[in-house]
C-alpha positions as CSV (number, residue, x, y, z in Angstrom):
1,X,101.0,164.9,149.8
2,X,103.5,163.2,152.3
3,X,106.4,164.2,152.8
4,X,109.5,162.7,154.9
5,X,112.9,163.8,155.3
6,X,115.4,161.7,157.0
7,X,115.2,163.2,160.2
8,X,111.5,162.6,160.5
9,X,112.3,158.8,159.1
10,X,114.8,158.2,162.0
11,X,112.2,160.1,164.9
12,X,109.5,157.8,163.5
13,X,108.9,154.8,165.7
14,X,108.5,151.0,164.6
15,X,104.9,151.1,163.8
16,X,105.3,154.5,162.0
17,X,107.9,153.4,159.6
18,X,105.7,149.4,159.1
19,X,103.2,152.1,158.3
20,X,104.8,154.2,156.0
21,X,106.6,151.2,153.9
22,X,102.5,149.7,153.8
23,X,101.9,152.8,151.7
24,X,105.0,153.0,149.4
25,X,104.3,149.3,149.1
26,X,100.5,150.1,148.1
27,X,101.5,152.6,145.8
28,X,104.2,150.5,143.7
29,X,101.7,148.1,142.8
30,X,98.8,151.0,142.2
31,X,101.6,151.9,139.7
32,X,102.5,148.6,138.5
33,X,98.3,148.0,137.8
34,X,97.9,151.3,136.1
35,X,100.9,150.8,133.7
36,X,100.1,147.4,132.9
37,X,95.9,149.1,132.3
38,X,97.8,151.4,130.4
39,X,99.8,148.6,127.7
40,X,96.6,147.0,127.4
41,X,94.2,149.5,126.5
42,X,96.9,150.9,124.0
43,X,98.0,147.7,122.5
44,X,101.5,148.5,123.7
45,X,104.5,146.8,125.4
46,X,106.7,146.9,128.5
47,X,110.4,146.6,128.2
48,X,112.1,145.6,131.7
49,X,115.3,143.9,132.6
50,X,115.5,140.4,133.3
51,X,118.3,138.1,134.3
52,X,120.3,141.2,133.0
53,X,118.7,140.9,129.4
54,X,116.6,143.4,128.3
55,X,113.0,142.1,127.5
56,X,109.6,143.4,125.6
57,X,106.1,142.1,127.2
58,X,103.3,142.7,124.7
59,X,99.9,143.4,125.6
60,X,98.7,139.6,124.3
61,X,101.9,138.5,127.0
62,X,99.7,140.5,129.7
63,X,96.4,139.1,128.8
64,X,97.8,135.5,129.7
C-alpha cells in the first residue's frame, strides 16, 4: 500500500511526483471500468452530476 504525506509529496522530485499522478491517474479509471463492469452485470444505473443536474445512466446507456 502507498502511502504519502505532504512532506514526502514536497521532497519528491519532478519525475517522482509525474510518477505518482501516472498511478492515481491508472487507478481512477481501474475504478471508473470496474463500476461501470459492476452496472452492467447487475442491470443497474449510475447517477452523476452533469452541467449541475443530477443524471441516471442505465446499463442499456452504457452498452451504447
Amino acid at each position: 500500500c502507498l502511502s504519502y504525506n505532504l512532506q514526502n509529496v514536497e521532497r519528491m522530485g519532478e519525475l517522482e511526483l509525474e510518477q505518482l499522478q501516472e498511478k492515481i491517474d491508472a487507478g481512477i479509471l481501474l475504478a471508473q471500468q470496474r463500476l461501470k463492469e459492476k452496472v452492467l452485470k447487475e442491470d443497474g444505473e449510475l447517477v452523476v452530476m452533469r452541467d449541475g443536474k443530477v443524471t441516471h445512466i442505465t446499463a442499456d446507456d452504457l452498452k451504447e
